[in-house]
C-alpha positions as CSV (number, residue, x, y, z in Angstrom):
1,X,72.5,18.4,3.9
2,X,75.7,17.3,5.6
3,X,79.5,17.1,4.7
4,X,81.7,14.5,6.2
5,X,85.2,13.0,5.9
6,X,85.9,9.7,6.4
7,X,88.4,7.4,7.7
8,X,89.7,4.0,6.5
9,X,87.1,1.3,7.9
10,X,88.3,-0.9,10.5
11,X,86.0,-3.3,10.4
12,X,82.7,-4.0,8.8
13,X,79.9,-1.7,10.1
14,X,78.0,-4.0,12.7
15,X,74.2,-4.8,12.2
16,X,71.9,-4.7,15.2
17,X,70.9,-8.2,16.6
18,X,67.7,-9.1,17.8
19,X,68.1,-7.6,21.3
20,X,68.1,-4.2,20.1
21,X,66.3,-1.4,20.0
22,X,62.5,-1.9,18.0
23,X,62.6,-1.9,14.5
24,X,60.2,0.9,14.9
25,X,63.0,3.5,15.0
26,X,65.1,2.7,12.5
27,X,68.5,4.7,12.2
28,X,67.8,7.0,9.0
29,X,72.1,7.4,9.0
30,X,73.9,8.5,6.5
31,X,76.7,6.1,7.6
32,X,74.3,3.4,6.6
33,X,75.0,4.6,3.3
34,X,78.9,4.5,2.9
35,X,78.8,3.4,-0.8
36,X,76.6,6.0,-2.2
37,X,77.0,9.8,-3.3
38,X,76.5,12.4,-0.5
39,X,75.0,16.1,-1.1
40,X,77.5,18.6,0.0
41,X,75.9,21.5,1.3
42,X,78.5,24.7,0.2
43,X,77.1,27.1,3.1
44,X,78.7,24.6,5.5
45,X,82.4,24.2,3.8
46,X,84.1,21.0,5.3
47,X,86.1,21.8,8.2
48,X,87.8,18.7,9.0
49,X,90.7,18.4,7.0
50,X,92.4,14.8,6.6
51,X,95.1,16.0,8.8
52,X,92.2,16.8,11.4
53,X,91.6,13.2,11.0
54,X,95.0,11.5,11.9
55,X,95.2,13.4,14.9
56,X,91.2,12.5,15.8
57,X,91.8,9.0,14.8
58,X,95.2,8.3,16.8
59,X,93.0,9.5,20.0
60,X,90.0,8.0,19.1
61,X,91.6,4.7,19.0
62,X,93.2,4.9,22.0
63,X,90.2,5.3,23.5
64,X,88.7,2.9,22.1
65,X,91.4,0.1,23.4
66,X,91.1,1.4,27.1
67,X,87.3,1.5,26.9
68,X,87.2,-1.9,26.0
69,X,89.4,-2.7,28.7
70,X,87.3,-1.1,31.5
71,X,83.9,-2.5,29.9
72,X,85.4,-6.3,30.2
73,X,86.7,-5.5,33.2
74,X,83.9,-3.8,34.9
75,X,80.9,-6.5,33.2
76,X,83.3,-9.8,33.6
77,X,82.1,-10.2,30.0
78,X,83.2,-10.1,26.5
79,X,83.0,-6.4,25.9
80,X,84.5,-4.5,22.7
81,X,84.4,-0.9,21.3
82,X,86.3,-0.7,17.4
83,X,86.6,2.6,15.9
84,X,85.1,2.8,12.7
85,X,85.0,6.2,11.4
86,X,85.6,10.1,11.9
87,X,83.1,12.6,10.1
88,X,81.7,15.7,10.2
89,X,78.1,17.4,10.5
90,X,76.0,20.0,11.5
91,X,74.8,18.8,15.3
92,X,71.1,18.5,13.5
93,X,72.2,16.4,10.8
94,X,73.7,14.2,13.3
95,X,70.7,14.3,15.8
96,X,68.6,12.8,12.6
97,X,71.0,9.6,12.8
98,X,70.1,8.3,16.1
99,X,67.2,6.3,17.0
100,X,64.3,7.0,19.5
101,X,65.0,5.9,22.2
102,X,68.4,5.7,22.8
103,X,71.1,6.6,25.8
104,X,72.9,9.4,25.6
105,X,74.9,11.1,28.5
106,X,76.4,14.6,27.8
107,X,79.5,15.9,29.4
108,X,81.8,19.3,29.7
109,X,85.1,20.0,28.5
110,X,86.5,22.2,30.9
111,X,88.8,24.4,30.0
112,X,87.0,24.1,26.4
113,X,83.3,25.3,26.1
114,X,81.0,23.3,24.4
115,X,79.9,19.7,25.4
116,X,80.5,16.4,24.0
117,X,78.0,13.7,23.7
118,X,78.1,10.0,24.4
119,X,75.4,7.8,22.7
120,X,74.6,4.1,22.3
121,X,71.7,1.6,21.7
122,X,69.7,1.6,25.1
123,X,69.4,-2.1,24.9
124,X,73.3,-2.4,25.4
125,X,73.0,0.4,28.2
126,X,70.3,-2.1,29.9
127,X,72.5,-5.0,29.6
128,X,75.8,-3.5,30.7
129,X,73.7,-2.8,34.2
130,X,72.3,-6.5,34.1
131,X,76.4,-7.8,34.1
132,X,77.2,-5.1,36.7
133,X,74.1,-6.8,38.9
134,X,75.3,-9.9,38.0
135,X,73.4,-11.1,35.3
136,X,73.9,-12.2,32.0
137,X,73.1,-9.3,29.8
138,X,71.0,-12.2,27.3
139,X,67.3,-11.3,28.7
140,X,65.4,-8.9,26.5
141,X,65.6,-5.4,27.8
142,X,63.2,-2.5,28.7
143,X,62.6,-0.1,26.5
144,X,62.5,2.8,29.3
145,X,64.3,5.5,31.3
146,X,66.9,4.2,33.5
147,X,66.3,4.3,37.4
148,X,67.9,6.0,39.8
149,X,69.5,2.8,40.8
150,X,70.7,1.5,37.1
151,X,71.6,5.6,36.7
152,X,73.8,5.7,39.8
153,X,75.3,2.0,38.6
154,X,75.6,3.6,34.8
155,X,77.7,6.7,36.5
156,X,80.5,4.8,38.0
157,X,81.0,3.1,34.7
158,X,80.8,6.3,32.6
159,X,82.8,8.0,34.8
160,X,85.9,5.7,34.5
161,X,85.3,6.3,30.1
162,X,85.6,9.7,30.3
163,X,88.6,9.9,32.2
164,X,90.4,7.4,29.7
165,X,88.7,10.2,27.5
166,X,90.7,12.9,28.6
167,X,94.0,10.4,28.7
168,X,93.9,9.6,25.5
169,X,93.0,13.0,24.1
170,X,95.7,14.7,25.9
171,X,98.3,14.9,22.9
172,X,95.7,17.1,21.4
173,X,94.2,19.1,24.4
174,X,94.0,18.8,28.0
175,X,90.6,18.0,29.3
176,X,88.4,17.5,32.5
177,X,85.1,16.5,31.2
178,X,82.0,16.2,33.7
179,X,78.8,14.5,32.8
180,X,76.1,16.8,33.0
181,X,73.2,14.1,32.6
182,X,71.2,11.5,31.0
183,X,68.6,11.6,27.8
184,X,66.7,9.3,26.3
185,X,65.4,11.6,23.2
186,X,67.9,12.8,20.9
187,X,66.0,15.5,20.3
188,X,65.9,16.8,23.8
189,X,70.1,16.7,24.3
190,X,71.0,20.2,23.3
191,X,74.3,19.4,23.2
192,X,75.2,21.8,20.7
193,X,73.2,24.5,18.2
194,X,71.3,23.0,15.2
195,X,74.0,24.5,12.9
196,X,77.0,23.8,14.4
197,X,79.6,21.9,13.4
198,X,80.9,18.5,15.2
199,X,83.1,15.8,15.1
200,X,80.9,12.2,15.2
201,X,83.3,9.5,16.1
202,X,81.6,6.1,14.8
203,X,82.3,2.8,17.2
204,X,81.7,-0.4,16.6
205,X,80.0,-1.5,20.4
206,X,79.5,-5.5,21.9
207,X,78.4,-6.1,24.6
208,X,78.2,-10.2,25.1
209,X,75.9,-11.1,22.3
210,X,74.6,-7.7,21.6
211,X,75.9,-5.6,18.9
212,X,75.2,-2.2,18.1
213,X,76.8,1.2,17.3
214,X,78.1,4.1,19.9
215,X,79.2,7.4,18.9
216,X,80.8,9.9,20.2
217,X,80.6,13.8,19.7
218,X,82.4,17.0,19.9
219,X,82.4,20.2,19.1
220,X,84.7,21.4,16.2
221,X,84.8,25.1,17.0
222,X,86.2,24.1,20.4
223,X,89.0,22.1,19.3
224,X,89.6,23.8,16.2
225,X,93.0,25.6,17.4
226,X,94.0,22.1,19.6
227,X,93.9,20.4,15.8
228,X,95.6,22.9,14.1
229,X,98.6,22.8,16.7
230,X,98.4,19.1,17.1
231,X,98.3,19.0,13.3
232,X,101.3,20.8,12.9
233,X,105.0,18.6,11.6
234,X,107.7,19.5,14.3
235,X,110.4,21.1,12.4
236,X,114.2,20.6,13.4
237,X,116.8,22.8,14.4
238,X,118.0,23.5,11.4
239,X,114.6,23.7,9.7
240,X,113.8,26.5,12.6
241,X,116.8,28.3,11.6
242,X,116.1,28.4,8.2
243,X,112.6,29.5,8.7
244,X,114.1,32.4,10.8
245,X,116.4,33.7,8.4
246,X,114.1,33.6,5.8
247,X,111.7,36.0,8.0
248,X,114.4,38.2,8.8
249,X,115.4,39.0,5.1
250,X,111.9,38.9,3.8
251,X,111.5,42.1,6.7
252,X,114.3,43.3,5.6
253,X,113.2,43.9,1.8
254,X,110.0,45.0,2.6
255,X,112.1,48.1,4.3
256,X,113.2,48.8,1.2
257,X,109.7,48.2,-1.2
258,X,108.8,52.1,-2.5
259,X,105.5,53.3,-1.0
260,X,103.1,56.3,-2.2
261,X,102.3,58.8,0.4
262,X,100.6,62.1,-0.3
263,X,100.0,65.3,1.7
264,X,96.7,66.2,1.4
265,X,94.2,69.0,2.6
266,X,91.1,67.9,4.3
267,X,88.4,66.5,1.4
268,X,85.9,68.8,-0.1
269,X,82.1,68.0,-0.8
270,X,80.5,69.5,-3.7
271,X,77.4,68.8,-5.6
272,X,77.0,66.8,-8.9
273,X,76.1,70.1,-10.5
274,X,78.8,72.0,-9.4
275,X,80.9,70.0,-10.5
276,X,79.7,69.1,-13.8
277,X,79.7,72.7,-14.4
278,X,83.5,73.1,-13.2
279,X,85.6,75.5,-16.1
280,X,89.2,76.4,-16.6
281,X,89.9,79.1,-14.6
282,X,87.0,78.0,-11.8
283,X,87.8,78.5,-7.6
284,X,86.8,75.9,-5.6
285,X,86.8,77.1,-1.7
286,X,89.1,75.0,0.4
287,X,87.3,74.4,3.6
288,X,90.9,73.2,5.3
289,X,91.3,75.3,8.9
290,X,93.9,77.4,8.7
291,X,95.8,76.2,11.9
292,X,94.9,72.6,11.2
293,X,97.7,70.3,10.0
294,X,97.7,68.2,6.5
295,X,96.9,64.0,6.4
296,X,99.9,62.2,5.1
297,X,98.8,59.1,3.5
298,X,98.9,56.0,1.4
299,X,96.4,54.3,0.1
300,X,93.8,56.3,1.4
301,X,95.6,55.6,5.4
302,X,96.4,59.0,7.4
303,X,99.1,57.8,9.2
304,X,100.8,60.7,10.3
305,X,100.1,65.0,9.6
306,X,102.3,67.9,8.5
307,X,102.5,71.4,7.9
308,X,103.5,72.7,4.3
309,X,107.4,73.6,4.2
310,X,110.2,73.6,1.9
311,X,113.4,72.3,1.6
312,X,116.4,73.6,-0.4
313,X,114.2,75.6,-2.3
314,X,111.8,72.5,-2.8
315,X,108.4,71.9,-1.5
316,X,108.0,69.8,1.3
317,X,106.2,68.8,4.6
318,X,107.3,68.8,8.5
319,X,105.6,65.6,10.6
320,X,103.9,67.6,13.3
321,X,102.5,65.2,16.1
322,X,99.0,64.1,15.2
323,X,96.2,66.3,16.4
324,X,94.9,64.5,19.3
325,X,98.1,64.0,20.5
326,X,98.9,67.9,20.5
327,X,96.1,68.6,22.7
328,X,97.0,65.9,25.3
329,X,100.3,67.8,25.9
330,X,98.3,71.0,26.3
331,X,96.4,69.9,28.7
């Protein structure tokens, strides 16, 4: 089960062509289902709040305008990458979205832990080395692992998207991300653990004819913080002052809120029976060293101790220094 949050489409969701990957692996996606109800799973409590969203979505799309500027610049071909949508699920939720095979290269996010993940049809990964070599991109494509060559072509190209990656992401965070390698089985990633939470960025990917759909994955947990600062409204001068004043009287009353504090002696134990049994006119043995100091506290705290005293013919009780403290000085 899987909770996500959605942005405004767009564009319509694209439909694989016939150059894609075999009908045999169909995408089971939830996004293939926008119109209908979705279980919410209440032991994974949405995390991405809508304001999570704006700030994903205004760097997302960035992204995406660079990305297809480097992809028609690097194939000399008609080359597009749309955002569609921002959402959330566990990483194994996700993983059950993507076909088998597909192409998928995983990266770091120094200073952040965690990785990100890159994936897309491996028929559009084929093609986009076929226009690097030269070619048209039309031919049908192999199903298969890339080869060193078509990896080390792929690389340069990759390259280049992650570091308009960490451009357009750096109103949020700054990032150095560094692929860490290639997979063709979404099950054999390990981008993440099977429960955690990430951030699925849905594209809209065209390569020439070919149409399919990239997505792109990080970890919440790693930019949780980065969010909630980028999130934040910046407040004016005056709103700052406000905000400052209103902190320095609300300190100043709580000076002045009453407070409870007793003196006690150490507890005593007894049995049920005991004191079950207890009469008027009963002793119960105080167990309270006689050179030990009483707890002052409040609300069951010891924050300071005290020996008995009086005052002006009142009761009362003189703050010793704690006991620990006492026998630092002695020694």
């Amino acid at each position: 089960m899987s909770s996500s949050v959605t942005t405004p489409e767009t564009g319509p969701a694209p439909h694989g062509g016939a150059a894609q990957a075999p009908a045999a692996a169909p995408v089971s996606s939830t996004r293939s289902r926008r119109g209908e109800p979705r279980t919410y799973d209440f032991r994974r409590p949405t995390k991405l709040s809508r304001e999570h969203v704006r700030v994903m979505q205004i760097a997302q799309e960035s992204f995406a305008r660079q990305a297809t500027t480097i992809l028609t610049t690097f194939l000399r071909a008609g080359a597009r990458l749309e955002l569609v949508s921002i959402e959330q699920f566990s990483y194994d939720d996700y993983v059950k979205t993507l076909p088998d095979p597909v192409f998928i290269t995983t990266f770091t996010l120094e200073p952040l832990a965690g990785k990100g993940m890159l994936a897309y049809p491996l028929d559009i990964a084929m093609a986009i080395v076929d226009h690097m070599l030269g070619g048209s991109g039309a031919a049908a494509q192999p199903a298969r692992p890339m080869t060193a060559m078509e990896t080390s072509i792929t690389t340069h190209l990759l390259e280049r998207l992650l570091h308009e990656f960490a451009v357009s992401f750096a109103t949020i965070t700054e990032l150095q991300p560094v692929m860490t390698g290639f997979e063709y089985n979404p099950q054999l990633a390990q981008a993440a653990s099977g429960s955690d939470t990430v951030m699925v960025a849905n594209f809209a990917m065209a390569v020439g004819a070919r149409e399919g759909e990239a997505t792109l994955v990080l970890p919440f947990s790693s930019f949780a913080q980065s969010l909630n600062n980028a999130a934040s409204p910046q407040l004016s001068e005056s709103a700052l002052r406000k905000r400052k004043k209103a902190a320095e009287a609300l300190a100043a009353r709580l000076n002045l809120v009453p407070v409870d504090v007793s003196v006690r002696f150490a507890p005593l134990s007894v049995s049920s029976a005991d004191l079950l049994s207890l009469a008027v006119g009963d002793v119960l043995l105080l167990r309270h060293p006689r050179d030990s100091p009483l707890e002052v506290t409040t609300n069951d705290t010891t924050f300071a101790y005290a020996i008995a005293s009086n005052h002006r013919r009142r009761l009362a009780a003189s703050i010793v220094p704690t006991p620990h403290a006492a026998v630092k000085d002695t020694a």
